[in-house]
PyMOL Python script that loads the backbone (N, CA, C, O; Angstrom):
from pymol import cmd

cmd.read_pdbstr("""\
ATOM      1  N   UNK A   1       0.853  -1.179   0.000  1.00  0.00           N
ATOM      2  CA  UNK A   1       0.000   0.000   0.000  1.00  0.00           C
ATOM      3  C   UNK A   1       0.892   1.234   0.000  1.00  0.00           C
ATOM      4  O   UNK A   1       1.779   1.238   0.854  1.00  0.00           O
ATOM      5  N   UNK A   2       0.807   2.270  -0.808  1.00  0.00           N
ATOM      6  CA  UNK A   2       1.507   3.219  -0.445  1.00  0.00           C
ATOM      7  C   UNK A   2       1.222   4.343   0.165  1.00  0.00           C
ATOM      8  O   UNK A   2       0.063   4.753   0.241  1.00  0.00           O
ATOM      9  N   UNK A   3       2.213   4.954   0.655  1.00  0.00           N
ATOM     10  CA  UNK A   3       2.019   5.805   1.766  1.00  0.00           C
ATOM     11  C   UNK A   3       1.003   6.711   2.544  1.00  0.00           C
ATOM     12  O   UNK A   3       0.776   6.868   3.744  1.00  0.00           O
ATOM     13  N   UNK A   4       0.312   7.416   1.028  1.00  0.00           N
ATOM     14  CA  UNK A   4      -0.958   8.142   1.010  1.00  0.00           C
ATOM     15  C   UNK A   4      -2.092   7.410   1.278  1.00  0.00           C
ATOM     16  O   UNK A   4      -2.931   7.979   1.976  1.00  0.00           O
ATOM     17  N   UNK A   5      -2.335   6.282   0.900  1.00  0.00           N
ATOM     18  CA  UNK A   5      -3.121   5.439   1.021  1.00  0.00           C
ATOM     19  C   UNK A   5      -3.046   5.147   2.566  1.00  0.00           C
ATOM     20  O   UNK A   5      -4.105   5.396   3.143  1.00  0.00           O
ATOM     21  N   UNK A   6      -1.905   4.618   3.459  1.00  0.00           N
ATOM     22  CA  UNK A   6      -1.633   4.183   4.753  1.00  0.00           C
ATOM     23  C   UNK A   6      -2.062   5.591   5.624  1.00  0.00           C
ATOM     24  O   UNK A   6      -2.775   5.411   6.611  1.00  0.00           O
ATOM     25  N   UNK A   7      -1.623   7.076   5.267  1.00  0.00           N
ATOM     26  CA  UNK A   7      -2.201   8.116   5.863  1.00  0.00           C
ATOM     27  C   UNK A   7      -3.339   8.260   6.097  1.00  0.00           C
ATOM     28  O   UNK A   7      -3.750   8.835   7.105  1.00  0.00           O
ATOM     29  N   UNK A   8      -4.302   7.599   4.908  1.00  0.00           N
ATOM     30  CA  UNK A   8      -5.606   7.809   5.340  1.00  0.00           C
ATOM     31  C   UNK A   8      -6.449   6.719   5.791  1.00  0.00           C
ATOM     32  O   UNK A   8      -7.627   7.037   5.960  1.00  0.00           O
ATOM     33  N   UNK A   9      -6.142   5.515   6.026  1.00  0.00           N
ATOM     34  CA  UNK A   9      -5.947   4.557   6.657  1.00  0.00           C
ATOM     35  C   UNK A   9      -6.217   4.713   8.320  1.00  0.00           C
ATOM     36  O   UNK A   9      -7.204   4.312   8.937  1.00  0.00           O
ATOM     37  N   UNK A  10      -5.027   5.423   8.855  1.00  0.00           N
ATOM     38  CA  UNK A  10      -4.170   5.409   9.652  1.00  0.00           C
ATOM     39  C   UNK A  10      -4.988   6.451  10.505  1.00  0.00           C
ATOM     40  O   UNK A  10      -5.129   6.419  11.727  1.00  0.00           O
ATOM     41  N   UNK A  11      -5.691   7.731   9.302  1.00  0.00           N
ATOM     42  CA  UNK A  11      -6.220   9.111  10.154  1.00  0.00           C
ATOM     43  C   UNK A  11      -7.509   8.638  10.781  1.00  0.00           C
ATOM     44  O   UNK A  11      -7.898   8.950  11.906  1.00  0.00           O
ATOM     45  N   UNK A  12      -8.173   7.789   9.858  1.00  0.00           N
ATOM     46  CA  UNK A  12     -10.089   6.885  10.074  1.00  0.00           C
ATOM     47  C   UNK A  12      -9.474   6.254  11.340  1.00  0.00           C
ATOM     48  O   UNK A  12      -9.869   6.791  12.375  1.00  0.00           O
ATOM     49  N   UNK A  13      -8.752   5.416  11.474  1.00  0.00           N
ATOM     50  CA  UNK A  13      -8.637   4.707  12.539  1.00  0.00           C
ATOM     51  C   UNK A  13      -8.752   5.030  13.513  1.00  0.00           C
ATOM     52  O   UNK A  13      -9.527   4.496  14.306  1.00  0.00           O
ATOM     53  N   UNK A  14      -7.637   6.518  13.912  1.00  0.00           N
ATOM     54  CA  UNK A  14      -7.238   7.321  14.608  1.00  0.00           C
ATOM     55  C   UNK A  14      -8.761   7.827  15.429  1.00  0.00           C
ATOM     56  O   UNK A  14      -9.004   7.868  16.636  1.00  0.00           O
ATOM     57  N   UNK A  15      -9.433   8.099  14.515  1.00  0.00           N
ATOM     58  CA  UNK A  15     -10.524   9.233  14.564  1.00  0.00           C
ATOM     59  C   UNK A  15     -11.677   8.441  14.975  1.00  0.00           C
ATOM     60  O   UNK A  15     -12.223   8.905  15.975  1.00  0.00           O
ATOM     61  N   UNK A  16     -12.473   6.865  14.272  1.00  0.00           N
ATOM     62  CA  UNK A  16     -13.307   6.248  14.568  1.00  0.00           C
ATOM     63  C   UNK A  16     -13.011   4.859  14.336  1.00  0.00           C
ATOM     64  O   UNK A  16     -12.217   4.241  13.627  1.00  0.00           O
ATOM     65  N   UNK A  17     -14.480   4.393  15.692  1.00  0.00           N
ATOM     66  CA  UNK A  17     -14.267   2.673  15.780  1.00  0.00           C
ATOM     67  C   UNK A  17     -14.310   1.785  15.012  1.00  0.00           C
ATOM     68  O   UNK A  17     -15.276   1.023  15.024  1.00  0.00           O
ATOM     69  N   UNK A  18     -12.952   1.578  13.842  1.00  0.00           N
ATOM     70  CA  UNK A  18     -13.807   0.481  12.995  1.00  0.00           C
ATOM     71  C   UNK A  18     -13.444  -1.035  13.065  1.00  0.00           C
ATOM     72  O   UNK A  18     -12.381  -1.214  13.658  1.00  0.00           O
ATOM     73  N   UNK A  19     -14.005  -2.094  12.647  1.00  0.00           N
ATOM     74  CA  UNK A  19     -13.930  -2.684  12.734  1.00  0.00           C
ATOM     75  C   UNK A  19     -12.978  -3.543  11.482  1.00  0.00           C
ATOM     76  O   UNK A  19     -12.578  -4.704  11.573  1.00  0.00           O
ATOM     77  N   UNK A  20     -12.791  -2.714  10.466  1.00  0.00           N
ATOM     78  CA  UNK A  20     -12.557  -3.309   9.405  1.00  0.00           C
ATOM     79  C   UNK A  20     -12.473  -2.684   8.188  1.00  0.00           C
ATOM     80  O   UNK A  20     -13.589  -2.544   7.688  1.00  0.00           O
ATOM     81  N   UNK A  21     -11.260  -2.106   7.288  1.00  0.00           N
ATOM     82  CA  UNK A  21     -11.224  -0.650   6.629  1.00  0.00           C
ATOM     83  C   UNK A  21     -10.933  -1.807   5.382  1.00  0.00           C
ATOM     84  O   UNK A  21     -10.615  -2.921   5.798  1.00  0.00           O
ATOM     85  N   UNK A  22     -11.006  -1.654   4.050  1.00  0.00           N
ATOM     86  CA  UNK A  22     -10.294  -1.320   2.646  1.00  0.00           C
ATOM     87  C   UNK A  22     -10.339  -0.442   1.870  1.00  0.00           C
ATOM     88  O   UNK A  22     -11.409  -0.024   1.427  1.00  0.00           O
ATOM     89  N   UNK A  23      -9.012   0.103   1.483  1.00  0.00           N
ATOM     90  CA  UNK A  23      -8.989   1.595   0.736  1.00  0.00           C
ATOM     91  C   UNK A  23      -8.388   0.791  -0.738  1.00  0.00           C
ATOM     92  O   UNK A  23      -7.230   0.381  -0.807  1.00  0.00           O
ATOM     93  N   UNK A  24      -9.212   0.677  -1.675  1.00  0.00           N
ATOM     94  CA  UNK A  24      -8.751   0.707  -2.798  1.00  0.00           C
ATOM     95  C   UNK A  24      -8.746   2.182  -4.267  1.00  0.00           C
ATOM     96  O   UNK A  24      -9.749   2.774  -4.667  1.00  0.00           O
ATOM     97  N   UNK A  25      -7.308   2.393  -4.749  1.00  0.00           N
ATOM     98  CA  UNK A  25      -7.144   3.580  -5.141  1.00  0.00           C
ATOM     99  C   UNK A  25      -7.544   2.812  -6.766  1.00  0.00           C
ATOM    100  O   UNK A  25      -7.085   1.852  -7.385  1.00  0.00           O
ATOM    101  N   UNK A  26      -8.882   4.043  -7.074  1.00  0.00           N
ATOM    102  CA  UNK A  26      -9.081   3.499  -8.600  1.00  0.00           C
ATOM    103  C   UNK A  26      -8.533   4.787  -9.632  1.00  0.00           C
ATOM    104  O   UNK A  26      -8.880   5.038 -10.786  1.00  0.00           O
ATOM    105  N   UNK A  27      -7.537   5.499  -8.740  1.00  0.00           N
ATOM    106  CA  UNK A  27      -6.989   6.644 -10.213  1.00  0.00           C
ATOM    107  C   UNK A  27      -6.727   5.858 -11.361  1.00  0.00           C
ATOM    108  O   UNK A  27      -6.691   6.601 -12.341  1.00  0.00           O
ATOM    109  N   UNK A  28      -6.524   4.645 -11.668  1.00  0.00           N
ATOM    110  CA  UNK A  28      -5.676   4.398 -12.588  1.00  0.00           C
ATOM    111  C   UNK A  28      -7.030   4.226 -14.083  1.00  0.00           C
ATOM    112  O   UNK A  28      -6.990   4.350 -15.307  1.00  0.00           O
ATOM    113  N   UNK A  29      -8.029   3.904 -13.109  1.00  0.00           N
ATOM    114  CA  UNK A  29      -9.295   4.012 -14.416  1.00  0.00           C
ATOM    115  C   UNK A  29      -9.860   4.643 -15.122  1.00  0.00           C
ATOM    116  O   UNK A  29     -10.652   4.398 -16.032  1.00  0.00           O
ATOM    117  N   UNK A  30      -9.160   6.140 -14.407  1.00  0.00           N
ATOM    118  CA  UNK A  30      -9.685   7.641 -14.453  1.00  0.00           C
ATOM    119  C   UNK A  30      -8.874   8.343 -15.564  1.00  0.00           C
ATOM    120  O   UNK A  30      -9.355   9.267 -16.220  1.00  0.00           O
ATOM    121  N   UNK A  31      -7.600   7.858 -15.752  1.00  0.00           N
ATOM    122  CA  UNK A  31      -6.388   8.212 -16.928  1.00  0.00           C
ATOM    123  C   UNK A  31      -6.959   9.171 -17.488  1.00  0.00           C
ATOM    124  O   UNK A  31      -6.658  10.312 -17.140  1.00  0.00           O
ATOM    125  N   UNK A  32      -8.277   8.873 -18.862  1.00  0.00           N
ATOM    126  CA  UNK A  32      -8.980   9.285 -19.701  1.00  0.00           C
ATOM    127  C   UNK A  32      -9.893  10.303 -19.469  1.00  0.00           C
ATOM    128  O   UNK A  32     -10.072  10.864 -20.550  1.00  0.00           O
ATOM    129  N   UNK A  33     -10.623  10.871 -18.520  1.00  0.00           N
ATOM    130  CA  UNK A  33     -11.032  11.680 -18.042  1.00  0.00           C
ATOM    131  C   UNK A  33     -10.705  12.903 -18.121  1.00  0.00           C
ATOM    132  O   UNK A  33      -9.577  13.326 -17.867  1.00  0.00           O
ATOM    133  N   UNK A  34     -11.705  13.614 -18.497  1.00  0.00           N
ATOM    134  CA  UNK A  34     -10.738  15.038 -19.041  1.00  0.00           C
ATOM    135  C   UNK A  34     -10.758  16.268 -17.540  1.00  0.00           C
ATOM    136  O   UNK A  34     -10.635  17.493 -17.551  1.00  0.00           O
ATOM    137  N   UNK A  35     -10.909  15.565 -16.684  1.00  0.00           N
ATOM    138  CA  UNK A  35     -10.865  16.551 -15.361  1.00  0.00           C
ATOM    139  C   UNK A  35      -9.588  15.938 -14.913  1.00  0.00           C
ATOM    140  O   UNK A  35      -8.841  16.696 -14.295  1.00  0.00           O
ATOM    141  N   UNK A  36      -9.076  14.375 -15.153  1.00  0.00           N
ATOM    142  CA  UNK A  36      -7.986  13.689 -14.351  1.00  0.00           C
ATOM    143  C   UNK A  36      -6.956  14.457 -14.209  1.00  0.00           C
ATOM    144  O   UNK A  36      -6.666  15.234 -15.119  1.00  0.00           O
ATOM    145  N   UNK A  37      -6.060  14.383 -12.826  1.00  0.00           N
ATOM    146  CA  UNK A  37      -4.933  15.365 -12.396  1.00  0.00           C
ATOM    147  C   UNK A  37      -3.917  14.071 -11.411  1.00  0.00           C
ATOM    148  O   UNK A  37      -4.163  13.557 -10.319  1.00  0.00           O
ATOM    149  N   UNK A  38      -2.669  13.864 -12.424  1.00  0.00           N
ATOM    150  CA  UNK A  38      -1.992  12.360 -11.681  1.00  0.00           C
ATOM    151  C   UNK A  38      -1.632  12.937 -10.593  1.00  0.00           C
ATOM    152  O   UNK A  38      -0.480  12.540 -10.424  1.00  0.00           O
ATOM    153  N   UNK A  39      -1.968  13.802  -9.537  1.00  0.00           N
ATOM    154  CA  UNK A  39      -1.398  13.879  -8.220  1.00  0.00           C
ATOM    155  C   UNK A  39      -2.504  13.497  -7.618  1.00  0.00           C
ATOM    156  O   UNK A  39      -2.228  12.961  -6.545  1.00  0.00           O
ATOM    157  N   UNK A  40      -3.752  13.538  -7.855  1.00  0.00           N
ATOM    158  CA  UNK A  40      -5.008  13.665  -7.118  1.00  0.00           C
ATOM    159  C   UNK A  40      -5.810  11.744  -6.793  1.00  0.00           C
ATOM    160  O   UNK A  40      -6.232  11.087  -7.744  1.00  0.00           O
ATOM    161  N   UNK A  41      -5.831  11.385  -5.812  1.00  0.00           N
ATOM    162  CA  UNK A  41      -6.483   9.994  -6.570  1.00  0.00           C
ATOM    163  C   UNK A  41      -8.096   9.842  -6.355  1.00  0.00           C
ATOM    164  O   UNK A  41      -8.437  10.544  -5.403  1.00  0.00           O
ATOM    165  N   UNK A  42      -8.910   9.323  -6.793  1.00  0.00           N
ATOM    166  CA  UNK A  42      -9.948   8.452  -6.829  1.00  0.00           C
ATOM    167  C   UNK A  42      -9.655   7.215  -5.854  1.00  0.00           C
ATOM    168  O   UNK A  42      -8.871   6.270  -5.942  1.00  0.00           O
ATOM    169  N   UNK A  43     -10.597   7.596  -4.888  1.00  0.00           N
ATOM    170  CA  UNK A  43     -10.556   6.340  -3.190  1.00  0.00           C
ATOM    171  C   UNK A  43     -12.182   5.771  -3.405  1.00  0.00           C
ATOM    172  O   UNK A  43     -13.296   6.285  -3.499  1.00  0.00           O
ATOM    173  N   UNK A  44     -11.639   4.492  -3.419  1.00  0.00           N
ATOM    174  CA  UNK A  44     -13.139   3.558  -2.746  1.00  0.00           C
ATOM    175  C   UNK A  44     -12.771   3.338  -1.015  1.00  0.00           C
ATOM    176  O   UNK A  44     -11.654   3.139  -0.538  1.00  0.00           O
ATOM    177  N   UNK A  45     -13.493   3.397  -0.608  1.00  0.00           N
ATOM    178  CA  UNK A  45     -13.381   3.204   0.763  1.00  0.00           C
ATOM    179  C   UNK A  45     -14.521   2.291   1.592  1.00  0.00           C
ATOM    180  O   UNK A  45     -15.636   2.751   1.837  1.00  0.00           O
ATOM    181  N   UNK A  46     -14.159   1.105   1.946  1.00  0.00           N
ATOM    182  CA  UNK A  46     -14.853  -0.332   2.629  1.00  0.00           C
ATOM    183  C   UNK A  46     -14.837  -0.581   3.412  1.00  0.00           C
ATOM    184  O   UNK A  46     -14.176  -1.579   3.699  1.00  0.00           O
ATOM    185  N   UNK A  47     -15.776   0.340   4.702  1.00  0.00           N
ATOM    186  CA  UNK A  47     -15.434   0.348   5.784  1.00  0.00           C
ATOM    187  C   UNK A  47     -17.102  -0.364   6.496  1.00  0.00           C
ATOM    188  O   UNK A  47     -18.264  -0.166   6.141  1.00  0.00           O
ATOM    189  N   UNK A  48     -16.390  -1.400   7.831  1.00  0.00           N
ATOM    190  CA  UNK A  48     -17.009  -1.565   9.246  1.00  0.00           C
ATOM    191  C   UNK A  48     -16.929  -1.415   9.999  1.00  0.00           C
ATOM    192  O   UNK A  48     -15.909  -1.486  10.684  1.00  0.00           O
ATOM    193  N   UNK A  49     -18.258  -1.041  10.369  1.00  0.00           N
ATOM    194  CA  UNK A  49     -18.081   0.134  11.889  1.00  0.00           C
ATOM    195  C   UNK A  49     -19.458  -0.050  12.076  1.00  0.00           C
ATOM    196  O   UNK A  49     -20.408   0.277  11.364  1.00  0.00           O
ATOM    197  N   UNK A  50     -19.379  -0.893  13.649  1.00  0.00           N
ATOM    198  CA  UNK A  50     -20.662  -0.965  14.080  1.00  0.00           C
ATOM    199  C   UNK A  50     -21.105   1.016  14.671  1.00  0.00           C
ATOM    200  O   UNK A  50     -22.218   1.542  14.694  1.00  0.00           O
ATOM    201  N   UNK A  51     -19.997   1.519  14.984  1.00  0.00           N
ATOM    202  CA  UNK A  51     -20.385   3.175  15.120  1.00  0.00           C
ATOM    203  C   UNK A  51     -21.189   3.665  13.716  1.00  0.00           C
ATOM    204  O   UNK A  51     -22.362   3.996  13.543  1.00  0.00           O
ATOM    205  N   UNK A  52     -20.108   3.571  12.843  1.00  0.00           N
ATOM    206  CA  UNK A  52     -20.526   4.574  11.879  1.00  0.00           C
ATOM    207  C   UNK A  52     -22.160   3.989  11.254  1.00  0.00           C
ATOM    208  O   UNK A  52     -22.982   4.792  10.812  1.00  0.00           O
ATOM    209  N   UNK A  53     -22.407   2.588  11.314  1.00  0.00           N
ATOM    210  CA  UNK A  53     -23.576   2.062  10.874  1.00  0.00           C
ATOM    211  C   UNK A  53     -24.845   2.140  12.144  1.00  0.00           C
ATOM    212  O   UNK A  53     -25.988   1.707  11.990  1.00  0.00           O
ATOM    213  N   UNK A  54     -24.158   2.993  13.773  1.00  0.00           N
ATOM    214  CA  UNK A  54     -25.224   3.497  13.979  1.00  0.00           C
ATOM    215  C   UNK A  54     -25.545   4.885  13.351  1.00  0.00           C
ATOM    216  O   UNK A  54     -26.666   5.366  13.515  1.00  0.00           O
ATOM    217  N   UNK A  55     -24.810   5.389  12.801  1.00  0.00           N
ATOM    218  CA  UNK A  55     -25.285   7.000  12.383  1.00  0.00           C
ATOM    219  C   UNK A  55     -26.281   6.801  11.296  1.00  0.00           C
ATOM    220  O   UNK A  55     -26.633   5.643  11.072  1.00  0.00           O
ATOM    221  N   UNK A  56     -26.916   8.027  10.404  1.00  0.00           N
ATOM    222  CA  UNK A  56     -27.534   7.545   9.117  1.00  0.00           C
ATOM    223  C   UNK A  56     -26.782   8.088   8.105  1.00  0.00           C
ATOM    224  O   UNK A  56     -26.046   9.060   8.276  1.00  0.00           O
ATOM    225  N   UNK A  57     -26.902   7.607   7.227  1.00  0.00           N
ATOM    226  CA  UNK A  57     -25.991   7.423   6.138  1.00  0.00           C
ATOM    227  C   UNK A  57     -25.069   8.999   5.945  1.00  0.00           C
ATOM    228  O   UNK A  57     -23.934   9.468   6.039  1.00  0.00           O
ATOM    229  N   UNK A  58     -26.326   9.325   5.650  1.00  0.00           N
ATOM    230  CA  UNK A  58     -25.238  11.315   5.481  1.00  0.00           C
ATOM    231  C   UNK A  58     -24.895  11.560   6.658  1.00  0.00           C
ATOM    232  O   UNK A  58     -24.726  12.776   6.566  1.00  0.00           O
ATOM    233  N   UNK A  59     -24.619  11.253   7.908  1.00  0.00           N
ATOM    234  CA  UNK A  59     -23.653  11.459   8.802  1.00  0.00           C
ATOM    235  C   UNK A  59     -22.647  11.084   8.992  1.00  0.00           C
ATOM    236  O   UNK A  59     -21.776  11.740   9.564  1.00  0.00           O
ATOM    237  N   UNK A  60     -22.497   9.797   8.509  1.00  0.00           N
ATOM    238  CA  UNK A  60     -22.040   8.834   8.651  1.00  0.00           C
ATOM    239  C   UNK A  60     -20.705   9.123   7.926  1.00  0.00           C
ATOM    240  O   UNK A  60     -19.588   9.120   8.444  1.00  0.00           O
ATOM    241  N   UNK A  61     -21.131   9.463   6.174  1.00  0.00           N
ATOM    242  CA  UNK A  61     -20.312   9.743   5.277  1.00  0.00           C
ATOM    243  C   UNK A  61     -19.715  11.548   5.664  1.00  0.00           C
ATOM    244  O   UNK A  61     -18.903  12.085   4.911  1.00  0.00           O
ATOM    245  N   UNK A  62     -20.209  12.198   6.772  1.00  0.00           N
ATOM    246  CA  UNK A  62     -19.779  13.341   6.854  1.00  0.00           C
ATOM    247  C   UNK A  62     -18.679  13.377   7.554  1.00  0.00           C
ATOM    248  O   UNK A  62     -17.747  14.136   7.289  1.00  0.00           O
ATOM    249  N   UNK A  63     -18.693  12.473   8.611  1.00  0.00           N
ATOM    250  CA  UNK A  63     -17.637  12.348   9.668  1.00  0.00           C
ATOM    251  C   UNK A  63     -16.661  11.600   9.201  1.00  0.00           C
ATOM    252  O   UNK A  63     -15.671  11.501   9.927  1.00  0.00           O
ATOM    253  N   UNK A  64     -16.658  10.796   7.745  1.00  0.00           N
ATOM    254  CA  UNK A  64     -15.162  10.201   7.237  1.00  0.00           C
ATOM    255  C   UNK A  64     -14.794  11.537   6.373  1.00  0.00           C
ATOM    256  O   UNK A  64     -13.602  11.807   6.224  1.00  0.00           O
ATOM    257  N   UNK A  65     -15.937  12.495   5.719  1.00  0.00           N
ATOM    258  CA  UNK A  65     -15.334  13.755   4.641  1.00  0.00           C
ATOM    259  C   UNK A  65     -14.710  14.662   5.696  1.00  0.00           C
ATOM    260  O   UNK A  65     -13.729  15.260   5.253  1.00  0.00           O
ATOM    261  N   UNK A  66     -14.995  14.925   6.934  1.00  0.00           N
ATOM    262  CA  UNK A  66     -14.721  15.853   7.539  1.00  0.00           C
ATOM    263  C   UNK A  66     -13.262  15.111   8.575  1.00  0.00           C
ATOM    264  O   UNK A  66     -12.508  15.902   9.142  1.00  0.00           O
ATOM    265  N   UNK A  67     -13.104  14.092   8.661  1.00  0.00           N
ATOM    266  CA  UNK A  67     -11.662  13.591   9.031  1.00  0.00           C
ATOM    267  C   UNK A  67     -10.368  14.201   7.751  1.00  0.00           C
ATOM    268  O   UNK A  67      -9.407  14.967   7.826  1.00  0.00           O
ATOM    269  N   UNK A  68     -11.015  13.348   6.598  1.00  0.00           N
ATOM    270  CA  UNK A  68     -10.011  13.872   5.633  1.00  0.00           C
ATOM    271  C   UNK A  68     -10.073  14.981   4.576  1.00  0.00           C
ATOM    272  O   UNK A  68      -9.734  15.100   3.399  1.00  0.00           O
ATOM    273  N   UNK A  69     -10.733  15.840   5.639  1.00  0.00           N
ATOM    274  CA  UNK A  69     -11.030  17.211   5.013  1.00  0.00           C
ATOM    275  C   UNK A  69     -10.016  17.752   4.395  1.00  0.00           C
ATOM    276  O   UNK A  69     -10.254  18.582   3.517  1.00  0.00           O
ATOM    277  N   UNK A  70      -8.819  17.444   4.680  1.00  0.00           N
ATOM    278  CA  UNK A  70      -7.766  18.397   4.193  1.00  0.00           C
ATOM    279  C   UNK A  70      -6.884  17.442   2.770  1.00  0.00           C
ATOM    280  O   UNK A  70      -6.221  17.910   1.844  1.00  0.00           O
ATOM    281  N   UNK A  71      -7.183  16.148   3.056  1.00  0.00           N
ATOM    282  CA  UNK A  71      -6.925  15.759   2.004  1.00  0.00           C
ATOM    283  C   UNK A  71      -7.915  15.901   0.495  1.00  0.00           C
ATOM    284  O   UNK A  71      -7.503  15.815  -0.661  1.00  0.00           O
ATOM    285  N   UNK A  72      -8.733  16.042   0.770  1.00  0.00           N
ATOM    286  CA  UNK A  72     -10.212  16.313  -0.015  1.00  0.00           C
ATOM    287  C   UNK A  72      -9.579  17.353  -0.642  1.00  0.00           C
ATOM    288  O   UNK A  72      -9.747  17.291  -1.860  1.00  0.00           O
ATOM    289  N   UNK A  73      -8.777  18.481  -0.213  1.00  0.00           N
ATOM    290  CA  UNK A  73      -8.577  19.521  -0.663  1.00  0.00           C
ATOM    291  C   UNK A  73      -7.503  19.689  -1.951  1.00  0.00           C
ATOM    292  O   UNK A  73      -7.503  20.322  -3.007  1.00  0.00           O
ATOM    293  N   UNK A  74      -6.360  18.531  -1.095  1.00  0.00           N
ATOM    294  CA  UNK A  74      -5.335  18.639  -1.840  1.00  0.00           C
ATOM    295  C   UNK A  74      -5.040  17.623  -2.733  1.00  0.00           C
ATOM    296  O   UNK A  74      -4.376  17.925  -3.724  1.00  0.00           O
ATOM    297  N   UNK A  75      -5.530  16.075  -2.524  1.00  0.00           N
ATOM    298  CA  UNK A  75      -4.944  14.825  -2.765  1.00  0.00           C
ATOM    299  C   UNK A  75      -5.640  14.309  -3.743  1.00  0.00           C
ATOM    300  O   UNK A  75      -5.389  14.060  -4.922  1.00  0.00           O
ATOM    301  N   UNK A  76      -6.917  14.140  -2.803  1.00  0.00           N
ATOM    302  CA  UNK A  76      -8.599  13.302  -3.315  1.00  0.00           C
ATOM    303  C   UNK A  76      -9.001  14.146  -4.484  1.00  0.00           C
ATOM    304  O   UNK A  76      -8.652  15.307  -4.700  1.00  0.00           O
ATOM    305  N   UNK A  77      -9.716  13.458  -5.142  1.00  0.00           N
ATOM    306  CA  UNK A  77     -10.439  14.320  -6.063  1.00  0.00           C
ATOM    307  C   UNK A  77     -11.341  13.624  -6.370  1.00  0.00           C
ATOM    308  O   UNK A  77     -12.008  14.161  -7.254  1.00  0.00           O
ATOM    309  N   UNK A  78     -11.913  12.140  -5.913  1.00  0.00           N
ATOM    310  CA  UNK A  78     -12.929  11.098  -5.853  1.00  0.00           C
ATOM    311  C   UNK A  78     -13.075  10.430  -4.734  1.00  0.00           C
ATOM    312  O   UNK A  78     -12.159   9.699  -4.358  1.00  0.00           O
ATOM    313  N   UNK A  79     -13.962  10.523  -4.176  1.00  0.00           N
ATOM    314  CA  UNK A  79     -13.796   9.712  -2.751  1.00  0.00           C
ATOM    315  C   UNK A  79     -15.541   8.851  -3.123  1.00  0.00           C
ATOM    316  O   UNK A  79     -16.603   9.416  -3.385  1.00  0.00           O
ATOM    317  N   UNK A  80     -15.304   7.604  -3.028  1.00  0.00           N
ATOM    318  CA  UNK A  80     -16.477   6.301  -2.771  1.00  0.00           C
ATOM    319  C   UNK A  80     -16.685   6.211  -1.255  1.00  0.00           C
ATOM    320  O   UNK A  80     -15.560   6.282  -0.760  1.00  0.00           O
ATOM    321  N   UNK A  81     -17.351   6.121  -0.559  1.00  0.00           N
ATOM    322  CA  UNK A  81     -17.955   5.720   0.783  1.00  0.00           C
ATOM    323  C   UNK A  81     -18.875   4.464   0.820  1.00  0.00           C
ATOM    324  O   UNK A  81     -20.046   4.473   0.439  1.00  0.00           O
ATOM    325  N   UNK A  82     -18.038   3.089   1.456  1.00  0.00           N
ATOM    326  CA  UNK A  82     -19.335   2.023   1.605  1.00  0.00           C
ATOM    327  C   UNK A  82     -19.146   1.698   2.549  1.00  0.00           C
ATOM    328  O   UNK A  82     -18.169   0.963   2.698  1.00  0.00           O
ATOM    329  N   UNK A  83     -20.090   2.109   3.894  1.00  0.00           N
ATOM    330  CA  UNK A  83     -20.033   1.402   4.963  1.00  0.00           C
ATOM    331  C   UNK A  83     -21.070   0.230   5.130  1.00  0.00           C
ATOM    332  O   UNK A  83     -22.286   0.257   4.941  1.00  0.00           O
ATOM    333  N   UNK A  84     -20.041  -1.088   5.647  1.00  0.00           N
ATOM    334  CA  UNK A  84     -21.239  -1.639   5.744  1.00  0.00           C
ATOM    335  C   UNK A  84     -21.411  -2.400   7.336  1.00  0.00           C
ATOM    336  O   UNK A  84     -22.458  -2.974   7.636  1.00  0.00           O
TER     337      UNK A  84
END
""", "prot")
cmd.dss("prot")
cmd.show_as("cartoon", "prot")
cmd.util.cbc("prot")
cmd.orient("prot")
């Protein structure tokens, strides 16, 4: 996994209870895209969390956007959310 990937990994953890994370980076599908920027990636994110699956869904997904708020800014430029 590389590094960026382990940062944000590492920040969810930090921040909430999960039970069970996968971050798969799909920039590489995005190549063709006429917005694509190779510094920025496209994140699926596969997370369990008996917490976050008590919240409802748009909270749920607010409190992982608002952890990596700052990457959102600079890094992300696609972020997937599946909690299950």
């Amino acid at each position: 996994m590389n590094d960026f990937l382990e940062l944000v990994e590492n920040k969810i953890k930090k921040n909430i209870k999960i039970e069970k994370i996968l971050i798969i980076d799909n920039s590489s599908k995005h190549k063709k895209h006429k917005s694509f920027e190779a510094e920025k990636h496209h994140i699926r994110l596969e997370i369990e969390s008996v917490y976050l699956k008590s919240l409802n869904k748009i909270n749920a997904q607010r409190k992982i956007m608002t952890i990596l708020s700052e990457e959102l800014k600079t890094k992300i430029h696609a972020l997937e959310i599946k909690i299950k």
